[in-house]
N, C-alpha and C positions, 0 to 999 in steps of 0.2 A: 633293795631297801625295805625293812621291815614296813608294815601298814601303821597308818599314822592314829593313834589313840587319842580321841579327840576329847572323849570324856576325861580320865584321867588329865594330860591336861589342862582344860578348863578350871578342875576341883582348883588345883595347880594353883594356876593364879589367881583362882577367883580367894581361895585359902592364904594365899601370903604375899599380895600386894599392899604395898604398905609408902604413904607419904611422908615423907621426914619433915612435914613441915608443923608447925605448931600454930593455930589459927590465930595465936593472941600473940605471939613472938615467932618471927621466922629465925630460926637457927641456920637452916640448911633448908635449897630449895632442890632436892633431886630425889626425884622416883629411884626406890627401890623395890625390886619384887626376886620372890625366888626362882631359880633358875628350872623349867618345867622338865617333867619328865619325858623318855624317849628322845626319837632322835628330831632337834632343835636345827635349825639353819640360822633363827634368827627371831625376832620381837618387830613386832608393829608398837607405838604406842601410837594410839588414838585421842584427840583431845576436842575439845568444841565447848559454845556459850551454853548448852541445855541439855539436861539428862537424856535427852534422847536423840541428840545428832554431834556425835563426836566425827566430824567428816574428816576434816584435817587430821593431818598424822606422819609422824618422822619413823621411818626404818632407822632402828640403833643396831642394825646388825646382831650380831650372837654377844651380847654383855646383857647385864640385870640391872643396869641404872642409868637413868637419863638427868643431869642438869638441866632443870627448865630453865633455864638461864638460856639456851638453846634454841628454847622455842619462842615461835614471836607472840608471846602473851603481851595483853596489857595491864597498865597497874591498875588496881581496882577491880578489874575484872572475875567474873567467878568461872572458873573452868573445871571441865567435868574432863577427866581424863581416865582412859584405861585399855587394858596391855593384850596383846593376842601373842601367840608363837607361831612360827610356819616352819613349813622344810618343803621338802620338791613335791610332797604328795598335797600340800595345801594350807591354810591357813587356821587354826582354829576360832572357835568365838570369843569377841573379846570376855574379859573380865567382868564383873560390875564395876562401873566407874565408880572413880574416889573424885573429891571435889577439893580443889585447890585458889586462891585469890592472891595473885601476885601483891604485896606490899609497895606501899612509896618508897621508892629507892632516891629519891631527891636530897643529895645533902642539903642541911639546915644554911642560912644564909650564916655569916657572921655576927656575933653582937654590933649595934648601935655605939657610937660614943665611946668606943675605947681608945687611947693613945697610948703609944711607948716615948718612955723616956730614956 
């Protein structure tokens, strides 16, 4: 197996990870990023409450996007997430984290005082 280019990529992700999320309207809640150069086995995403300890973290195998819907975030909360690649020679450094805050997902109750006739 060729030697693992750790620079290249880093540029990688750190160059085109990107959150679909919208801080003022959540459209879509799922990490994408692109797919790194060389030979790839697989993605870490790393996530946590503070820019400088993303401890937690899902192996999504060899794909470019994670559904946080998957991960056990809570609502309100502000999380710092970001992506590393590995193969058999090792893991590279993660990304810079992107910051994400899962939304109230709670449907609204129903109106007060309405009757059908």
């Amino acid at each position: 197996m060729g030697k693992w280019n750790r620079r290249h990529t880093l540029l990688s992700l750190v160059a085109t990870l990107t959150l679909l999320v919208s801080p003022a309207v959540i459209q879509a809640e799922t990490l994408v990023w692109d797919a790194s150069s060389g030979t790839v086995e697989g993605y870490n995403v790393y996530y946590g409450t503070t820019p400088s300890d993303q401890s937690a973290y899902r192996d999504v195998g060899n794909t470019t996007q994670l559904d946080l819907n998957n991960l056990p975030l809570s609502e309100g909360v502000t999380y710092y997430l970001c992506v590393s690649a590995y193969n058999s020679v090792g893991e590279s450094p993660p990304c810079a984290p992107v910051v994400f805050t899962p939304g109230d997902n709670t449907p609204p109750l129903p109106p007060i005082g309405l009757t059908t006739e």
